[in-house]
N, C-alpha and C positions, 0 to 999 in steps of 0.2 A: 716712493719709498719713505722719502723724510715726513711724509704729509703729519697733519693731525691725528688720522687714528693709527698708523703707523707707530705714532710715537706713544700713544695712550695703551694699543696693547703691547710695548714693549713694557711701560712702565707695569703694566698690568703682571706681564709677564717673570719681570724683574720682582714682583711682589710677591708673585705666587713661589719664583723660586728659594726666598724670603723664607717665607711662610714655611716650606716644607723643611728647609734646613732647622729653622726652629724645633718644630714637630720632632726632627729626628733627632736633637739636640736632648729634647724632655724626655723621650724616650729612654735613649738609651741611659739618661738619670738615675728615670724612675728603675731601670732594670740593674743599674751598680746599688741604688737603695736598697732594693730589697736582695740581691744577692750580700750586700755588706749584713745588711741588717738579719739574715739567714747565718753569716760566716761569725757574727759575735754573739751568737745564742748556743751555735755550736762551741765556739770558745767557751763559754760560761762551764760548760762539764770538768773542762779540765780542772780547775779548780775544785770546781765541788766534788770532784773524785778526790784529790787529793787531801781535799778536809776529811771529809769522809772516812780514806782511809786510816790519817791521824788520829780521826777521834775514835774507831776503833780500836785501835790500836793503845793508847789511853786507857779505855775503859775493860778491856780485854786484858789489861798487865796493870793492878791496883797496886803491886809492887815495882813498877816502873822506877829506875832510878832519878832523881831529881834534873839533875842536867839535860837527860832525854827526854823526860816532860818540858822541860821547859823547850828544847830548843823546835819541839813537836807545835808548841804555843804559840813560840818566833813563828812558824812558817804556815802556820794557821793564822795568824796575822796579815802577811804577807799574800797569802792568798783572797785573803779577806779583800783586801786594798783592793788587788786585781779584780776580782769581780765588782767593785765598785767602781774601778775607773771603766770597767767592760758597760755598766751600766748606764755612767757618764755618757759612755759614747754613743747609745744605743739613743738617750734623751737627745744628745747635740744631732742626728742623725734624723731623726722626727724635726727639730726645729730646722735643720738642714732643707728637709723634703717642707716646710713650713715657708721658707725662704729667709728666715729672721738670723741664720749662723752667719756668725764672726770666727775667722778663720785669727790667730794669734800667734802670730810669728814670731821667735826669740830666740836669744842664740844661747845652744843647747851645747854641751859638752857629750862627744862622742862616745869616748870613754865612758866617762859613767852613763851614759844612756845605753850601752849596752852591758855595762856592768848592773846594771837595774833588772832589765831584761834576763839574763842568764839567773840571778838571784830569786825573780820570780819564775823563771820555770828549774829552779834548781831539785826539786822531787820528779819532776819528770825525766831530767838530764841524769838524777842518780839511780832511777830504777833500771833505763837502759845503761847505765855504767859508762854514758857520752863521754868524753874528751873535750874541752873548749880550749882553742887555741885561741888566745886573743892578743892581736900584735895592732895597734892603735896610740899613736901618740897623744899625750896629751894634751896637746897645743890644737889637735883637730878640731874645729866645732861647725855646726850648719846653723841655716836659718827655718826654722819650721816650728809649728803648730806641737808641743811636745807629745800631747796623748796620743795625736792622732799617729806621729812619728811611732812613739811607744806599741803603740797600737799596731801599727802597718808590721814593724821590724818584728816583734813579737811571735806575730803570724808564720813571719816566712822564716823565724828561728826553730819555734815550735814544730814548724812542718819538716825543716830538716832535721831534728830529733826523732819527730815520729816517723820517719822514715829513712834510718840511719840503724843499719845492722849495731844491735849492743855489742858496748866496746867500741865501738867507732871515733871518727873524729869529727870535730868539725872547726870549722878555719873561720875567724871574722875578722878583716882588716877594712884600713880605711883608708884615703887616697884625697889628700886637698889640694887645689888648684886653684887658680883667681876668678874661675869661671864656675864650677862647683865641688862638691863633695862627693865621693864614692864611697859605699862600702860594701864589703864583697865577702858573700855570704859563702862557705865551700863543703860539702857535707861530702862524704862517701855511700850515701843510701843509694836507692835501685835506680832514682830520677837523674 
């Protein structure tokens, strides 16, 4: 059993099972790629609906009062941004599946990273008439990559909005420990 070929097709064997974890390694990659890279083209609408509706809105009321022009412009702005950081991510995503991305860790304040968040989808939060409880100290912070953070928390803020009976609430706290960060997303929708 110890002999020579014993030991060559173990090692053979040893390779091939190598080989196949790799395989399913790229795989399921390639399949978080293109489901990501599917999940931020769908993102991109929310936005453009909401410009959209703005600049209607605009140009349907030429007597529009000044303040609400502008602050129509503020969140046309803001959306703006977001679909360029959506785009960002879309580019680092390609250089991702390229092999060449740098992941850029830094420590990020809680608080305003989801006070960023709730700002940028604050026209979808006010058409369902949402609720944000947000109870997060501000000494909380992590370490992560900001957009992609941005990015991920976004997602799963948006998704309890859109699926949060109007009028609803929704709850985000945060929880630090020596070991990591928690934050805990709570909506009332059907999920």
């Amino acid at each position: 059993n110890e002999g020579t070929i014993y030991q060559l097709l173990s090692s053979v064997d040893q390779l091939a099972t190598m080989l196949q974890a790799k395989n399913d390694t790229e795989q399921k990659t390639k399949e978080f790629l293109k489901n990501t890279i599917s999940d931020i083209s769908h993102q991109l609408k929310t936005p453009l609906t909401s410009i959209r509706i703005m600049i209607d809105n605009i140009q349907n009321n030429p007597d529009m009062d000044e303040k609400t022009r502008n602050e129509f412009i503020e969140d046309i702005s803001k959306q703006i941004d977001w679909i360029s950081s959506l785009v960002i991510s879309l580019l680092k995503l390609a250089k991702f599946d390229a092999g060449s991305i740098v992941m850029r860790d830094e420590e990020i304040n809680v608080k305003k990273l989801i006070q960023n968040i709730i700002s940028n989808l604050a026209i979808l939060i006010d058409i369902k008439d949402i609720k944000i409880e947000e109870n997060i100290s501000e000494q909380i912070t992590l370490f992560a990559d900001y957009n992609w953070q941005i990015e991920a928390l976004t997602n799963i803020i948006k998704n309890c909005v859109e699926h949060s009976f109007d009028g609803g609430k929704i709850k985000i706290e945060a929880e630090s420990n020596s070991v990591f960060t928690k934050i805990i997303i709570t909506d009332e929708g059907e999920g």
